[in-house]
N, C-alpha and C positions, 0 to 999 in steps of 0.2 A: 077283745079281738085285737089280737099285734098283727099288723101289716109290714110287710118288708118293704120299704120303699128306697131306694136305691141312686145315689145323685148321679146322675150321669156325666161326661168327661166334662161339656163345657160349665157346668155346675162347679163341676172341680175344681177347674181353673179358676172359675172367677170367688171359690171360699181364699187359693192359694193367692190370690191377687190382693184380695181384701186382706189377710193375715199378713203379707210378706208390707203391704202400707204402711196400714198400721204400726207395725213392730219394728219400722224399718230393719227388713231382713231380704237380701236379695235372692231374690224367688228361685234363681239357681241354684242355690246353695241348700235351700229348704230339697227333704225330703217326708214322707207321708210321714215318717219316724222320729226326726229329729226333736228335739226337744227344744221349746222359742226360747226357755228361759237359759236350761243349763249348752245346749250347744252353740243357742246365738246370743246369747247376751240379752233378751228382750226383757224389754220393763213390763212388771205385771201387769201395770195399770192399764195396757192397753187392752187385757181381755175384755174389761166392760165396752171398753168401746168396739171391739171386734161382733162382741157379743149384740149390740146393739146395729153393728152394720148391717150383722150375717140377717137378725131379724127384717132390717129395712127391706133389703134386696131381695128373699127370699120368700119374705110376707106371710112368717113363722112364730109364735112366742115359742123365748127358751126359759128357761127357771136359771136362775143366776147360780143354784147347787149346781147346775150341769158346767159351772167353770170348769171346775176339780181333773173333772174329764178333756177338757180342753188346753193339753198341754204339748199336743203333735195336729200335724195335718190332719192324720186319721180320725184322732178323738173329734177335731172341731167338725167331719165331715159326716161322721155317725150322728155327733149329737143334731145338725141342721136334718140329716134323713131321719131321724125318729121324733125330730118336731114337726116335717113333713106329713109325717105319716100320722100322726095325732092329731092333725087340723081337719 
């Protein structure tokens, strides 16, 4: 059974909070779309640890395949709603 669970805005904000930290990237500049590595420069390394945050605050396991997918706003926001939804 897939459940659509859905982050809501301030959800939103606080994945964008955590990712623009992280990756030192100024959260204005970030869009749902943009890409951390090729439009802002961001070091990969910081996905483990995004990965690890999104988990803390969110009180989610993600499978570390679901990096691949986490290369925009979007991706990181589907992948924390469909670890939502599987808990």
């Amino acid at each position: 059974m897939t459940s659509s669970v859905r982050i809501d805005a301030d959800g939103q904000a606080k994945i964008k909070e955590i990712v623009s930290e992280i990756l030192e990237i100024d959260a204005g500049e970030m869009t749902g779309t943009s890409l951390f590595k090729e439009d802002h420069d961001a070091d990969s390394l910081g996905a483990i640890e995004i990965l690890s945050a999104l988990e803390r605050t969110f009180g989610v396991e993600i499978d570390q395949a679901e990096l691949t997918r986490m290369v925009n706003l979007e991706g990181v926001i589907a992948v924390v709603a469909e670890a939502q939804a599987a808990k």
